[in-house]
C-alpha positions as CSV (number, residue, x, y, z in Angstrom):
1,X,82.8,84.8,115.4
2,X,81.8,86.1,111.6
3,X,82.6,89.3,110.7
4,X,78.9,90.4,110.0
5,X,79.9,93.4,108.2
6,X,82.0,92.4,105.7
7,X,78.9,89.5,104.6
8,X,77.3,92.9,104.2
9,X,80.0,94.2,101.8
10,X,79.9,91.2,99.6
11,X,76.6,91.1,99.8
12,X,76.2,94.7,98.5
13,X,78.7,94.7,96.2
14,X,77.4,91.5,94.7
15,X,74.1,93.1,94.3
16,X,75.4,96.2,92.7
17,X,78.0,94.8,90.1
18,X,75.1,92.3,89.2
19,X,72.3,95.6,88.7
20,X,74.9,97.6,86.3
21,X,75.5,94.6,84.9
22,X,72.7,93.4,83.9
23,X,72.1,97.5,82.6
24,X,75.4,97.4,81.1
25,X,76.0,100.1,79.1
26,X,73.2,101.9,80.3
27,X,73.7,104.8,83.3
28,X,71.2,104.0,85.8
29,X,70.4,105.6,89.6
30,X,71.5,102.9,91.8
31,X,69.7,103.2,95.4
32,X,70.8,101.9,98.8
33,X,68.0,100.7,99.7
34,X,67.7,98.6,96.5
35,X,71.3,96.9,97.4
36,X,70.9,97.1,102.1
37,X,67.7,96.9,102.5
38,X,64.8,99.9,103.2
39,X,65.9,101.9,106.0
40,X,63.9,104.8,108.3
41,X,66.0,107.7,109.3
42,X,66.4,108.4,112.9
43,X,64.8,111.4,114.0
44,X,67.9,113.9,113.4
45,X,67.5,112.0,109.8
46,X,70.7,109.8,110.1
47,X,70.3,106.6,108.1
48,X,70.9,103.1,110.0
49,X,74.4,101.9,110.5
50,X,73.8,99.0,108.0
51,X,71.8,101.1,105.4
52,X,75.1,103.7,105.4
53,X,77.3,100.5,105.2
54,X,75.4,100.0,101.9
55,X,76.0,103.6,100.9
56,X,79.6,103.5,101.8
57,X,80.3,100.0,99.7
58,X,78.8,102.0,96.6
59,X,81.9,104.5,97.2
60,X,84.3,101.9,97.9
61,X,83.4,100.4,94.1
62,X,83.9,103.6,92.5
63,X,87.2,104.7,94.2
64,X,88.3,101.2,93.6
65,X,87.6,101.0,89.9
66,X,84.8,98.9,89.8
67,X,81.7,101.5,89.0
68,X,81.6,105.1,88.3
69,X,79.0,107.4,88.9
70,X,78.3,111.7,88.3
71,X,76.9,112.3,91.6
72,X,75.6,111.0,94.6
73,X,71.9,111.7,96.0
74,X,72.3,112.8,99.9
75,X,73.5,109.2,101.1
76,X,70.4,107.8,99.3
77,X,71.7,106.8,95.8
78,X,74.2,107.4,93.2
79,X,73.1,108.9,89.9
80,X,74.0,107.8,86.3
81,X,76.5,105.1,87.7
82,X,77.9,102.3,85.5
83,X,80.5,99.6,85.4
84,X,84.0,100.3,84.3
85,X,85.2,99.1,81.5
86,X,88.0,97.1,83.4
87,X,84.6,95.7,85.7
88,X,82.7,95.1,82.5
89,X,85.4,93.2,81.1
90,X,86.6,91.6,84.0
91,X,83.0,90.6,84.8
92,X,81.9,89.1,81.3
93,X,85.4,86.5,81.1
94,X,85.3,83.1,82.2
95,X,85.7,81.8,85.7
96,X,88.7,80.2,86.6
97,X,88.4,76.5,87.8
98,X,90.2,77.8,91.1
99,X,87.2,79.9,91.9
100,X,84.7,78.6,94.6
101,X,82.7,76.3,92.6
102,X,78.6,76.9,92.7
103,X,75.8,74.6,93.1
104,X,75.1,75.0,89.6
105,X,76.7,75.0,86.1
106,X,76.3,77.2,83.3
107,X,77.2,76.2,80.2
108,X,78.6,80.1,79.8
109,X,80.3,80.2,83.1
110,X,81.6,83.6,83.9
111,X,82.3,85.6,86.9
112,X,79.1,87.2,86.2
113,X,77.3,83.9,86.3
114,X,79.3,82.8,89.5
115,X,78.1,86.2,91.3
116,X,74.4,85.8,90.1
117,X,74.4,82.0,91.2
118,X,76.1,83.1,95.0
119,X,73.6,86.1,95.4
120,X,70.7,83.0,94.5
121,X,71.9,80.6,97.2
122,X,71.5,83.0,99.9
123,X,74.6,81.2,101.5
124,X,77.0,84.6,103.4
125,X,79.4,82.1,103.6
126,X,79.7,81.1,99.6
127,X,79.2,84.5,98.6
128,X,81.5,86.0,101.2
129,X,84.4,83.4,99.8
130,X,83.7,84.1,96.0
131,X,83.5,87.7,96.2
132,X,86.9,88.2,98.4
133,X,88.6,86.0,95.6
134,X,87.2,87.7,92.6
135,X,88.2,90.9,94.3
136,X,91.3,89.3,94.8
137,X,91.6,88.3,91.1
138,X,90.5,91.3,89.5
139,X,93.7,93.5,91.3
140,X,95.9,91.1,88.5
141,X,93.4,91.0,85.9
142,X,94.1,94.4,83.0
């Protein structure tokens, strides 16, 4: 059985690196529902399980290093976030031949271009598998 959820987290994290990067160096508001999906509060106003899912991988990237941000909005968004200069640069280097290969090749390949082309093939399964090892290679990368 697949663990949904962490498809989810890939998914989202994915999505967010890929937005700041593509704003990189600007400070942008990064919403949840722009990275899991719209969502409609409960009546008590409590967000879906998936949607805070989405909110909580935003957190995860900035206590792990990957993004920082000045504030958050309720569990809504994240104001004036950005990558880290460790993501940036970690981001923008060339992908190793022992990452999961894409469909397609780019004649600049970088982890960048690796993330873009696994968010594009809408595969969990690719995307799930090259985001655990860039995760993975970032720990050792300074």
């Amino acid at each position: 059985m697949a663990d949904l959820h962490i498809d989810d987290f890939c998914r989202d994290t994915a999505k967010t690196l890929v937005m700041l990067y593509n704003r990189f160096p600007q400070r942008t508001t990064v919403y949840v529902e722009d990275i899991a999906g719209p969502d409609q509060p409960d009546e008590f106003g409590l967000h879906s399980p998936r949607f805070t899912a989405g909110f909580h991988a935003l957190l995860w990237l900035a206590e792990t290093d990957y993004i920082r941000f000045s504030d958050v909005i309720r569990q809504e968004a994240v104001e004036e976030a950005t990558l880290t200069h460790r993501s940036f640069i970690f981001l923008s280097g060339p992908a190793s031949s022992s990452l999961s290969a894409g469909p397609a090749d780019h004649p600049l390949d970088t982890r960048i271009a690796r993330i873009k082309d696994a968010l594009a093939t809408r595969s969990s399964d690719y995307l799930r598998t090259l985001m655990l090892e860039l995760m993975a290679a970032s720990r050792n990368h300074n």
